[in-house]
C-alpha positions in Angstrom: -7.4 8.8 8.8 -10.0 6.5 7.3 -13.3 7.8 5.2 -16.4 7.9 7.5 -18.4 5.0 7.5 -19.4 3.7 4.4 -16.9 5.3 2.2 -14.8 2.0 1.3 -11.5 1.9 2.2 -8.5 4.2 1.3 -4.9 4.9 1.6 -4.1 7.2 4.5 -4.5 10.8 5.2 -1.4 13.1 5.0 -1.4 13.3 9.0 -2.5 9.9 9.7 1.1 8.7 7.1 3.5 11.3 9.7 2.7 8.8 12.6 3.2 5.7 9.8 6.5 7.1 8.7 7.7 8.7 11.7 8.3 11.8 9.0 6.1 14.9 10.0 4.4 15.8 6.9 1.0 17.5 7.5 2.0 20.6 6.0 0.4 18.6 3.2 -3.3 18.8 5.0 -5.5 20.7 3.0 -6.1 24.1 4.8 -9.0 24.4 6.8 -11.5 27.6 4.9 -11.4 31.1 7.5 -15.2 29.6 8.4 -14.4 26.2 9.8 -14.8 27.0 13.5 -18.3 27.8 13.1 -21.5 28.4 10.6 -20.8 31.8 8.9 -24.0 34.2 8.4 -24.2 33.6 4.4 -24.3 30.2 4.6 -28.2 28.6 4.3 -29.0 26.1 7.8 -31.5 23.6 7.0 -34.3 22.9 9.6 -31.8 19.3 10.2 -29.3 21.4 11.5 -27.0 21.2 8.7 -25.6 23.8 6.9 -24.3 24.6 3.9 -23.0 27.1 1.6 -22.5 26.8 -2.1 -18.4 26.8 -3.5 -19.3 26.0 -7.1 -22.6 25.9 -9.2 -23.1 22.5 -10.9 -23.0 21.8 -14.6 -26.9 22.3 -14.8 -26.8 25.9 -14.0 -23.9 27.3 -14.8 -24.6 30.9 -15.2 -25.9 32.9 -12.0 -28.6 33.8 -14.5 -30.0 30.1 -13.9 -32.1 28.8 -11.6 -30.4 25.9 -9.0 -33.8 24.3 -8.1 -34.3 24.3 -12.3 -35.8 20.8 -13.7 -32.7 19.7 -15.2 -31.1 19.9 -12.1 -33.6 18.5 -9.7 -33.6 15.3 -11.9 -29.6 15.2 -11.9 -29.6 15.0 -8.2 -29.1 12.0 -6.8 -31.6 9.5 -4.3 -30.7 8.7 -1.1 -29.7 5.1 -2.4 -28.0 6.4 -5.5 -24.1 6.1 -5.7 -21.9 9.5 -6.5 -18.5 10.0 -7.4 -17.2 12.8 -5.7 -14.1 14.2 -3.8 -14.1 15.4 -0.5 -12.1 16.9 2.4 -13.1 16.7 6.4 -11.8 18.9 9.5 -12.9 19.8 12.8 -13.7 22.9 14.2 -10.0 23.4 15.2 -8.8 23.3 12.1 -7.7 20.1 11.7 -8.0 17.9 9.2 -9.2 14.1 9.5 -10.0 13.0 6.2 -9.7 13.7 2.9 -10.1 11.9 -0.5 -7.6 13.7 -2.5 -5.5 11.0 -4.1 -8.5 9.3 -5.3 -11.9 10.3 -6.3 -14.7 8.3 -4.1 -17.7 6.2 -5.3 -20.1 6.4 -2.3 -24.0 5.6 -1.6 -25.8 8.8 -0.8 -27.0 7.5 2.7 -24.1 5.5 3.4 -21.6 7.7 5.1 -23.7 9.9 7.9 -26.6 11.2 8.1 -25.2 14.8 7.0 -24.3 13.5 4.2 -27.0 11.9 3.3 -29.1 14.8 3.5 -25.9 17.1 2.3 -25.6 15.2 -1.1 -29.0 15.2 -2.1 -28.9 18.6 -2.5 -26.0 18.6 -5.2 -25.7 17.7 -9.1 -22.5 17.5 -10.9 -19.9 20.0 -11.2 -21.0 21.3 -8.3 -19.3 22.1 -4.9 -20.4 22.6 -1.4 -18.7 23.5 2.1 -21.2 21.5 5.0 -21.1 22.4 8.6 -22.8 18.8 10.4 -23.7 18.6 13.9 -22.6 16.4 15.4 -26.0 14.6 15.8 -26.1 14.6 12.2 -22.0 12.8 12.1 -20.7 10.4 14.8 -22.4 12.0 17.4 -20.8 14.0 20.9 -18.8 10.9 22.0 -16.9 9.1 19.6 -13.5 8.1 20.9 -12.1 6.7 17.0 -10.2 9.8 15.5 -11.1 8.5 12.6 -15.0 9.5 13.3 -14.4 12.6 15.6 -16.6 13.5 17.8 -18.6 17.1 17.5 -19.1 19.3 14.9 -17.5 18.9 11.4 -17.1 20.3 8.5 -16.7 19.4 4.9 -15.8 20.2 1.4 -17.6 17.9 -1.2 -17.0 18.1 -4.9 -19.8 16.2 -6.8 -18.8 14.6 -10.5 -21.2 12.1 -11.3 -24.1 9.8 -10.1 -24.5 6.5 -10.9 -28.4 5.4 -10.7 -29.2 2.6 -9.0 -32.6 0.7 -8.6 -34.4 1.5 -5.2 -34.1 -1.3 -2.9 -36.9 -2.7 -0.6 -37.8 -1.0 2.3 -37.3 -4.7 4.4 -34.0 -5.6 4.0 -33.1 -6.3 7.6 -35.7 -9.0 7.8 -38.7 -10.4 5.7 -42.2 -9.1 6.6 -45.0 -10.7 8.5 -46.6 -11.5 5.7 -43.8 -13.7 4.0 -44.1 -16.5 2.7 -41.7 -19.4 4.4 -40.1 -22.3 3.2 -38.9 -25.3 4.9 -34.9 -24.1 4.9 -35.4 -21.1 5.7 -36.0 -19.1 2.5 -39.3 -16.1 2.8 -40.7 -14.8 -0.3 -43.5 -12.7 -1.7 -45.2 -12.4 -5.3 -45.1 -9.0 -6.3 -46.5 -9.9 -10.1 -47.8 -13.4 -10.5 -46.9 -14.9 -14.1 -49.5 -16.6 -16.3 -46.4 -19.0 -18.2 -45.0 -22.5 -17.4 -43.6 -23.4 -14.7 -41.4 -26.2 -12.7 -38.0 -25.0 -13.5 -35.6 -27.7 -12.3 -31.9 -27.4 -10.8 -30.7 -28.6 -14.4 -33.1 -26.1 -16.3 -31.8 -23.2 -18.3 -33.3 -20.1 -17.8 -33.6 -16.3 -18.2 -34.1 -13.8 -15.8 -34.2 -10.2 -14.5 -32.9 -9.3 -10.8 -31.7 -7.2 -8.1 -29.8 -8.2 -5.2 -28.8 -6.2 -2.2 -27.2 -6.9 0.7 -29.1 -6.2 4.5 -27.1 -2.9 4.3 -28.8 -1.7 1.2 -25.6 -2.4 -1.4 -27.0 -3.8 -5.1 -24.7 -6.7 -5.4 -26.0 -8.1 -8.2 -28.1 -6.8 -10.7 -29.3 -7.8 -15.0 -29.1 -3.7 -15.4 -25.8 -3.6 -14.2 -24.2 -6.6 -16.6 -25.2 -9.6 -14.4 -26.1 -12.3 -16.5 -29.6 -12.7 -17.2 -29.8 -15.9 -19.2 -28.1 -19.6 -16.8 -28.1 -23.0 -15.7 -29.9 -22.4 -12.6 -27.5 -25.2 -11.1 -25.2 -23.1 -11.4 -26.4 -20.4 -9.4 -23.9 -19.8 -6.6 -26.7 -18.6 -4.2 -29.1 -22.0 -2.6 -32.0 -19.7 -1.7 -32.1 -18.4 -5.2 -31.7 -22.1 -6.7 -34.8 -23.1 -4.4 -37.3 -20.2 -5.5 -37.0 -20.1 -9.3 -38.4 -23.6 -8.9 -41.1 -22.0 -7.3 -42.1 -19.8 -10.1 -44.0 -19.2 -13.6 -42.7 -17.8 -16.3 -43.4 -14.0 -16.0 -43.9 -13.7 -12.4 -42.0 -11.3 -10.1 -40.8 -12.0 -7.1 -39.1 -10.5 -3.7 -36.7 -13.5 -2.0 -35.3 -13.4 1.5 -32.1 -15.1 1.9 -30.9 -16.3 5.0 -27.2 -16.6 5.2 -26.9 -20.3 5.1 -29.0 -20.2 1.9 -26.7 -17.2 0.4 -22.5 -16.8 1.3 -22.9 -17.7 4.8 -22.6 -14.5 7.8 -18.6 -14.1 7.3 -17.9 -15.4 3.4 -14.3 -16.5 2.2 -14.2 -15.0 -1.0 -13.5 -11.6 -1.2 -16.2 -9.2 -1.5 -18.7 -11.5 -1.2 -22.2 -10.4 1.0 -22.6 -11.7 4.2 -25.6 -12.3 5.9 -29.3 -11.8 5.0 -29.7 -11.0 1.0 -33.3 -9.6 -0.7 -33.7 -10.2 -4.8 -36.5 -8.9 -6.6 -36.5 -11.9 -9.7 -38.2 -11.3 -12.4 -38.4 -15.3 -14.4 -38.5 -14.4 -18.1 -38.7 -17.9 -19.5 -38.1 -21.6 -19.1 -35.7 -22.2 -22.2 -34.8 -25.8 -21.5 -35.9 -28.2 -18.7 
């Protein structure tokens, strides 16, 4: 079966290859734990609904003698819009299993997948391992017809090995605010941090920046921390509605851009990939090296 929303795409469960291959092989399936019909008594239930029970202690407390809810590990957990690597395993309450990432370890956004989840892998640093009981108002809900996003109660085993930090994104990223400022085509901005520099950066200017970009979904897509390059022909810019609000700025001001597709990869993009739809930068204009 495939991963629950969010979790990228990924060659097929053991059960969900039988039916590919005609050849009954789910004696593969991971074992569903003696506690999978229902919430056992030593497991903790949060006032969401979800439940969970600790499988292994994480790297930052190691020995029982050390506290879970230490320092160290509060600040190795991850934020909701962080990305973790992690393997996991899903069944129902019956016993079977739907999912499962075990030929590959996953790369996820924390609030990405379900709300369980997102909730679920807060509470975890690395090394550690959990067993999650989700209601179903907390997964895909009581009605879901796609067995790959059963319906009901599940259950799952997550192993956490690493977070990858990632920049908070805006809280509007379905649409600009109110209090946007418009252009003509279509482009909405705001100043966050007005510069003091030059301005009047032209299409055929060379520039250096700082930016994040994320997609309406909350993906970074593009970002200077993560190895985009911060120093360009801004001609050469692949996005319009970026093109038409550097000239807009000074050097050192800071400011929050919403894209509309036609101004960004358009709603359904070619290339592979590539972000469709609306697209929010924060753009930080550094300098003005060349007009």
């Amino acid at each position: 079966a495939g991963p629950p929303r969010g979790a990228g795409s990924q060659p097929p469960s053991p059960s969900r290859a039988a039916s590919i291959l005609g050849v009954d092989v789910s004696f593969l399936d991971v074992p569903a734990p003696p506690d999978v019909a229902g919430v056992p008594a030593d497991a903790e239930v949060l006032p969401s609904g979800l439940a969970t029970k600790l499988l292994l202690r994480p790297t930052c407390a190691l020995s029982k003698s050390m506290p879970l809810d230490s320092a160290q590990c509060r600040e190795e957990r991850p934020r909701a819009y962080d990305k973790v690597q992690i393997d996991y395993v899903g069944w129902q309450p019956s016993g079977k299993m739907f999912d499962s990432s075990r030929l590959e370890k996953r790369v996820v956004r924390v609030n990405s997948v379900m709300a369980g989840w997102t909730e679920g892998l807060q509470l975890m640093a690395p090394g550690e391992k959990r067993r999650f009981w989700v209601p179903p108002e907390l997964a895909f809900g009581s009605n879901s017809t796609d067995e790959r996003r059963p319906a009901g109660p599940l259950v799952f085993d997550v192993d956490m090995y690493n977070v990858e930090r990632q920049p908070k994104p805006p809280e509007e990223l379905a649409a600009p605010p109110k209090s946007a400022t418009f252009t003509a085509s279509g482009l909405a901005y705001q100043v966050l941090k007005p510069g003091t520099g030059a301005g009047g950066a032209l299409p055929e200017s060379n520039i250096t920046a700082l930016y994040n970009g994320w997609s309406s979904s909350g993906d970074l897509i593009l970002s200077t921390s993560f190895g985009a390059q911060s120093t360009f022909l801004l001609k050469e810019v692949p996005i319009k509605g970026l093109v038409e609000g550097a000239q807009l700025m000074r050097e050192g001001e800071t400011t929050r851009f919403w894209i509309p597709a036609d101004l960004a990869f358009g709603e359904k993009p070619e290339g592979k990939g590539l972000p469709g739809g609306l697209l929010v930068f924060d753009f930080r204009l550094s300098s003005i090296n060349a007009r």
